[in-house]
N, C-alpha and C positions, 0 to 999 in steps of 0.2 A: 316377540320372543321374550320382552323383558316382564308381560305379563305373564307368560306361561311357568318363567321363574319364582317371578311372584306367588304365582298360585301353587308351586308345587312346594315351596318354603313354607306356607301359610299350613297346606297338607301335613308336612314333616313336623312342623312346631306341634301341629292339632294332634296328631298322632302318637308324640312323645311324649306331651303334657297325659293323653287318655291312660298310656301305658303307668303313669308315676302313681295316678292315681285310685290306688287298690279298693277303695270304697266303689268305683264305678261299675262294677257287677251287682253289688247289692243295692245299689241305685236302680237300675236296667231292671232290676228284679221285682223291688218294691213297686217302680211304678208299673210294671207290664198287671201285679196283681189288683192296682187297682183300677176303679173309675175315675178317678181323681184328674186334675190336671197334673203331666208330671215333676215331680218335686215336691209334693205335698203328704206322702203315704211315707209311714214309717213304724217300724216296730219300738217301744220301750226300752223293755229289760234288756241288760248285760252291750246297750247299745251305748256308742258316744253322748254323751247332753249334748256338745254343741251340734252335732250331728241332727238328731232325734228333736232339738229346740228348732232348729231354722226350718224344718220340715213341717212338723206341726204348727209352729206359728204363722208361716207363710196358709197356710189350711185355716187359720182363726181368722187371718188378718183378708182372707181376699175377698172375692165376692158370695162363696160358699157360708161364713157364718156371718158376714160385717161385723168382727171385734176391730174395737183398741187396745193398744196393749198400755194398758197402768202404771208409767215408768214408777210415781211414788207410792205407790200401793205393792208396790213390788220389791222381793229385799231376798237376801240369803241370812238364813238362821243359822249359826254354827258353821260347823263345817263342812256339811253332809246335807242341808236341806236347802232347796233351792224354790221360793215360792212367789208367781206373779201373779197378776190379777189383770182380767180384762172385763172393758163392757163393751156393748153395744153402741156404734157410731151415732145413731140413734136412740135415745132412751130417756126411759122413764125415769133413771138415776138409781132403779130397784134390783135393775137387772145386769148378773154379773156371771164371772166365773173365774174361781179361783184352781191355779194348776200348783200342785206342790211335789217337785221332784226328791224321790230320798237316794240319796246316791253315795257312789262311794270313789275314792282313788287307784286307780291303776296303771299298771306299766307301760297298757297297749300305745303305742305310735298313732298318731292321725298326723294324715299328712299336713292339714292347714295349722297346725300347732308345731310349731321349731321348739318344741319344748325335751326337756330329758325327764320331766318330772311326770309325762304318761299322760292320761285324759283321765278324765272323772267318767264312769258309766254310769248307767240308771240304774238301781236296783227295784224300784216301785214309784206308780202314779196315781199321786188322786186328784179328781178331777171333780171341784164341789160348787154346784154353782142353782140358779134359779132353774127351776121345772122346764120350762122351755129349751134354752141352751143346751142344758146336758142332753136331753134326749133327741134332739134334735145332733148331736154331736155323735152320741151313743148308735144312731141308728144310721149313721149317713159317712161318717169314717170310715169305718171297717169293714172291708166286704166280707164278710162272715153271715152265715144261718147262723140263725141267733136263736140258745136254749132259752124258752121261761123257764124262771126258777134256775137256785146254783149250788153250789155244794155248800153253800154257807148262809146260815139263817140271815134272813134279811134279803135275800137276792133277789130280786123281781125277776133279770134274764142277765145271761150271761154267753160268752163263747169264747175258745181257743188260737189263738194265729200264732204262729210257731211257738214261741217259749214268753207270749203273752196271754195270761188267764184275764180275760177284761169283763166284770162283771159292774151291773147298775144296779144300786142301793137306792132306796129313798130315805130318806132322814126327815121330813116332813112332808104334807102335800105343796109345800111351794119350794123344796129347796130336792132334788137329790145327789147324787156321789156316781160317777164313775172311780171304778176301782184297776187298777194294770198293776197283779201283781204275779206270782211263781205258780205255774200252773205243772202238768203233766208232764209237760216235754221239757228238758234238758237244752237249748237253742245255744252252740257256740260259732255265732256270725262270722268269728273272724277266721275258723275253719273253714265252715260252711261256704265261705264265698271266697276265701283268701286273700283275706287283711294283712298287708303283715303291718 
């Protein structure tokens, strides 16, 4: 008996904590779209950083790309730019990737923040790092058909996922760019899934 209490308190706790927490649809969602293990898939723009950083890095950090993450290589510029650096567990020492979030301040609520001053969103991502890495990143994230070529000189391929236009640049033959920035669609998550 005193275990069936147990277990149906355990129920009620798991059930109240799911309800408080309004991001768990767009959780549900994100990973149903990918192949990813879940927890790892996320869109950019107009999303939480810390949201959008713990998803994507756990994706850097696992067994899919073996990075570390660069505590002293890693810094926020201003107010508004937020830029880390990782490499390979393994390396040459040549090989990296640099992610630099441009963002901004807003109202929205997240629930792991007890904060009144709102979360910081993403407005754009660039993603600049050694030939390997990026494309290797570029082609294995996002389940998207992928355009060659993009609406903007320079583009080698590009594609769409909700209100993320994510295109790959090369900037030399050993170094190129992913780009996550305002594409076609209009994407407001916190409608869309019901954030409050």
């Amino acid at each position: 008996m005193k275990l069936k209490l147990l277990f149906l308190s355990f129920l009620f706790v798991l059930s109240s904590y799911s309800q408080r927490d309004s991001y768990s649809t767009m959780k549900s969602h994100l990973d149903g779209i990918s192949d990813l293990i879940p927890g790892r898939f996320t869109y950019f723009r107009g999303i939480d950083y810390n949201f959008a950083n713990w998803r994507f890095q756990s994706y850097l950090q696992d067994d899919y790309m073996h990075l570390t993450f660069a505590l002293k290589n890693s810094y926020v510029e201003g107010e508004n730019i937020i830029t880390q650096r990782f490499t390979p567990k393994v390396s040459n020492g040549k090989e990296y990737l640099k992610v630099i979030y441009y963002t901004k301040n807003d109202k929205t609520k997240v629930p792991w923040l007890p904060s009144e001053n709102g979360c910081v969103l993403i407005r754009s991502v660039e993603m600049i790092g050694t030939t390997n890495i990026v494309i290797r990143i570029f082609l294995n994230y996002w389940p998207q058909k992928i355009n060659l070529g993009g609406y903007k000189q320079g583009e080698i391929a590009s594609f769409q996922i909700m209100g993320d236009y994510v295109s790959l640049i090369g900037i030399s033959p050993q170094v190129y760019k992913i780009l996550i920035s305002h594409g076609n669609i209009e994407a407001d998550y916190y409608k869309t899934f019901k954030i409050e």
